[in-house]
N, C-alpha and C positions, 0 to 999 in steps of 0.2 A: 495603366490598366483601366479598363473603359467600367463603367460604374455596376453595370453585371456582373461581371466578374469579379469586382472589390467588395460586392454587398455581401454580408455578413448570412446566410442561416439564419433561419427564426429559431428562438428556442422556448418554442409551444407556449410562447407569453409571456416568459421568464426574462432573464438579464443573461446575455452575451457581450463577450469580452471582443477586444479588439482581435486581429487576426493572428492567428497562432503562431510561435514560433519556437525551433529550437534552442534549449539552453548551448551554451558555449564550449560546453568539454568537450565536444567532436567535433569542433570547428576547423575547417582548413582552407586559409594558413591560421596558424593557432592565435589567436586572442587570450595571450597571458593576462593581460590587465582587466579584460573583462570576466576572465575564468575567477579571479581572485574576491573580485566583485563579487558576482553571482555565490561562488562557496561563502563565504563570509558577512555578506550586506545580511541587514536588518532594517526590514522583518520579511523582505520577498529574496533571501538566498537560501542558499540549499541545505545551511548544516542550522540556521535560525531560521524561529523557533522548531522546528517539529523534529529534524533527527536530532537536536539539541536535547529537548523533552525525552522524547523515547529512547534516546540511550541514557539517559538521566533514571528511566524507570527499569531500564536493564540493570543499572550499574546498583543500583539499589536490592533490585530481585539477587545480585549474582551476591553482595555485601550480605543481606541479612537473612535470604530465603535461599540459602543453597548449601547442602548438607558438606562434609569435607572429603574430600575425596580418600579417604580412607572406605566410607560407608558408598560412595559412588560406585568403587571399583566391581560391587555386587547389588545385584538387581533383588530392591526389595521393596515393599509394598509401600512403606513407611517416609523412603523419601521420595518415592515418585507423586505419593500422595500430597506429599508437600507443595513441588512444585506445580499439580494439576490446578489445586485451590489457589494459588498464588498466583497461573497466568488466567484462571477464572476470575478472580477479583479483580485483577487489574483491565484485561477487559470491559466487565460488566462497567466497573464504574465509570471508566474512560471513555466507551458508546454510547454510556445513559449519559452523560453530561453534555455530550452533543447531541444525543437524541430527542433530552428535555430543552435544553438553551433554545433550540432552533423551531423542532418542529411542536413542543406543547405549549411552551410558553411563549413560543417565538418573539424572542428577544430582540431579534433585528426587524422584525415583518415578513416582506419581502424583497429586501431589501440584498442585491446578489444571488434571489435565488434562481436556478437555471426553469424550473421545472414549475407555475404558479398552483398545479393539482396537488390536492392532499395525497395522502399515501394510500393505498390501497385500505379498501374493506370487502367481506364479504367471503362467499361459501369458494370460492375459487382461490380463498389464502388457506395453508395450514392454520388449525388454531383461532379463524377467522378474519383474522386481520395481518395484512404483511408486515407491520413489525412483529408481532407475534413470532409466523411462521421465518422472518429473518433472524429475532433474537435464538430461536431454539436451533436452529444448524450452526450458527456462530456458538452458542453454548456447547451444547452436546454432541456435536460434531466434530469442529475446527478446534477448538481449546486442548481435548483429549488427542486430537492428532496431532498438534502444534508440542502436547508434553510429552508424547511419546518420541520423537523427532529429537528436541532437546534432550529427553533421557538419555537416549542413544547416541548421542553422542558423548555426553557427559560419560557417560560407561566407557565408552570408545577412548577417551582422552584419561582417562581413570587407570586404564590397563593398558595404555600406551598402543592403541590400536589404529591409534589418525597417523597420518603417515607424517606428517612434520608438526608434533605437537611443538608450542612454546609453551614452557615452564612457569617460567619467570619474565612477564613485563619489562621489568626493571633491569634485565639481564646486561645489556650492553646498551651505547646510544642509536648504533642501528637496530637492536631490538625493537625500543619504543619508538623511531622512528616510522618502523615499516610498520608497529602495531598500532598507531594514531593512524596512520596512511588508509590502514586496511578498515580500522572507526570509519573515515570520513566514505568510502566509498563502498560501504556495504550496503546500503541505499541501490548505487548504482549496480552491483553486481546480482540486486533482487529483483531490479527492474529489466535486467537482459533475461536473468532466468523466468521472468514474467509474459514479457513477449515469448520465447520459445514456446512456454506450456501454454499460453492464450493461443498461438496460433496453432499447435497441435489439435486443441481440444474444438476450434472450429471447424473443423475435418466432420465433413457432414455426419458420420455416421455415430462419431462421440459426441456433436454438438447436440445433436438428437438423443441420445442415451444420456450427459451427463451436462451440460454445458448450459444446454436450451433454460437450466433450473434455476441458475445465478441469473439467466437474460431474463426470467418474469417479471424483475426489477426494472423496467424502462423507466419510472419513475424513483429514483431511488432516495436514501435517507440513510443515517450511519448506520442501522445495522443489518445496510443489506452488504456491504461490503465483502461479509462472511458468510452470507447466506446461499449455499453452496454445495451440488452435490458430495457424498463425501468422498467421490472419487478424486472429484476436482481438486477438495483440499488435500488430499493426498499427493496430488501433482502439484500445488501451487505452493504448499508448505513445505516441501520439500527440497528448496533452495538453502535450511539451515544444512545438506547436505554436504555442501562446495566446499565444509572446513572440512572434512573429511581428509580432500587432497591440497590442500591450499598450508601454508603454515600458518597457525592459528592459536590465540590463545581461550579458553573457554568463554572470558567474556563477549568474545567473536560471537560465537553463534547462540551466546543467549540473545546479544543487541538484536542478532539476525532474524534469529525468530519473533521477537518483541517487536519493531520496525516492520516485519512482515505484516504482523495482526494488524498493529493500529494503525499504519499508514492503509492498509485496506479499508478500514472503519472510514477516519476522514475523508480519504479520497472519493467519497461514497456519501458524504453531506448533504447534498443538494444544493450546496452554497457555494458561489469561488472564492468571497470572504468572510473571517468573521470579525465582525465590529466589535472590540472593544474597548470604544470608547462612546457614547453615543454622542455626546456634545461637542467634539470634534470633528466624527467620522471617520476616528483613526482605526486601520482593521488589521489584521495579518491573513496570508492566504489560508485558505480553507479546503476546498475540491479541487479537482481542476476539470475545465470546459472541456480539454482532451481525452479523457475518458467519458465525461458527459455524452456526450457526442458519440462514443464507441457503442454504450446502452442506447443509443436513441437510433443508429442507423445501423449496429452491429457489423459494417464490414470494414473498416477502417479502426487506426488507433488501436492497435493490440497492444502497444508497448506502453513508452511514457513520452517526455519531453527531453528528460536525459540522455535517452540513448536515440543514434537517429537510425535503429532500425526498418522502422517505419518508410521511411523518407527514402531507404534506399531498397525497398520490397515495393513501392507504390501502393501502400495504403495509408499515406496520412493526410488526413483532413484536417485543415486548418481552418474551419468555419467558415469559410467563402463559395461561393456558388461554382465557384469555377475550382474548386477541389472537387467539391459533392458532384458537379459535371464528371470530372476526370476520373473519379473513382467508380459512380453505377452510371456515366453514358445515357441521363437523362436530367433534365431540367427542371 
């Protein structure tokens, strides 16, 4: 490839990664060894650290903060309220710890960041300032739709209403076989339902009604991730839906939901690593440039890395000139 077309995208001063590429689970002819790699390596595979983390904070919400399904099977104020406050807090404090580490105390610098501008200020943010206006749609928007979401199903699995509930985990060894299976790629089945409602919602006449609200974030920081009209979160949260018809056991679609929020939060950093270690420079991934890049030219990159929907609708942009050619037909 001649050096135009291998050169990289500026990104408006920040740090860009080498040239994109997709992860291996839809490779053909299939790369077993690398699939296994990729799910498993530490600390740049797919299930460490971060869906490792966030089903770790599910499996915790589903252990001590979830009523028994006796009192599920009827819709009452008392345990819905439990679980609002419960994916409230874990939210708030899981954004704020990225939102302080990075962008107040900035603990790395600059160090990875895609974007070197501060985040927004001023009379064109809710509240005055865009975290402000990103924390309060991520609070009192997306949290109360994300528990409404999860109620309902829990109601739903309560009174035996999902069409292939599982019981019992522990039921047989294909039980926990298919219910680890269904753990490891619920990840990937949020990121297909992700692309679909992304590329819906670009549909000029919703991107302009509902969509255009999450794009004010061209510079973004973790809590714009959820910063969102609230139709959108009604489209985009709505992927704890799929246990509905899928066999499912209720820790399903709390991970699903939980995994939903936070990987939204990080993937929305402004960082693609975070350094934790400073005397090293040892980091684990953070954002990723692929969606960076979605906020910054907005027509490319609906999906993710996992899935190569992208790849096969012609809109994804790997950070090279000669993508951003092929995609908007100018230089």
């Amino acid at each position: 490839m001649n050096k135009e077309n291998d050169e990289l995208v500026d990104a408006r001063g920040g740090w860009a990664p080498g040239k994109l590429e997709f992860k291996p689970l839809f490779s053909w002819p299939p790369k077993p060894i690398e699939l296994v790699k990729w799910l498993f390596n530490y600390p740049d595979g797919f299930i460490f650290p971060w869906a490792a983390i966030h089903f770790s904070l599910a499996l915790i919400s589903y252990i001590f903060f979830l009523p028994s399904f006796d009192k599920l099977s009827t819709f009452s104020l008392d345990w819905i309220l439990v679980i609002l406050f419960r994916n409230l807090i874990i939210l708030f404090i899981y954004t704020s710890l990225w939102h302080w580490y990075l962008h107040i105390r900035e603990g790395q610098g600059d160090k990875y960041r895609y974007n070197l501008r501060k985040l927004g200020k001023g009379k064109q943010w809710f509240l005055g300032t865009q975290t402000r206006e990103n924390m309060f749609f991520s609070l009192c928007s997306a949290v109360p739709i994300q528990t409404f979401y999860e109620s309902f199903m829990l109601w739903c699995f309560a009174n035996e209403y999902t069409l292939f509930p599982i019981k019992d985990f522990l039921e047989s060894p294909f039980v926990i076989a298919y219910c680890v299976l269904l753990l490891i790629f619920i990840p990937i089945l949020q990121h297909i339902h992700f692309y679909l409602i992304h590329r819906l919602i670009h549909f000029k006449p919703l991107y302009n009604r509902i969509h255009y609200f999450h794009h004010r974030n061209v510079n973004v920081g973790p809590w714009s991730g959820l910063s969102m009209h609230p139709i959108e979160h009604i489209l985009y949260i709505s992927t704890i839906l799929i246990h509905f018809f899928i066999p499912s056991h209720p820790i399903h679609f709390v991970y699903q939901g939980m995994h939903t929020m936070l990987g939204a939060q990080k993937g929305h950093s402004g960082y693609e690593r975070l350094v934790i270690d400073s005397k090293t420079g040892k980091s684990i991934p953070s954002a990723g440039y692929f969606h960076y890049l979605h906020h910054k030219y907005f027509e490319c990159n609906y999906g993710e890395l996992t899935s190569p929907l992208d790849k096969w609708f012609g809109s994804f942009h790997d950070g090279t000139k000669k993508a951003h050619f092929r995609i908007f037909k100018k230089n």
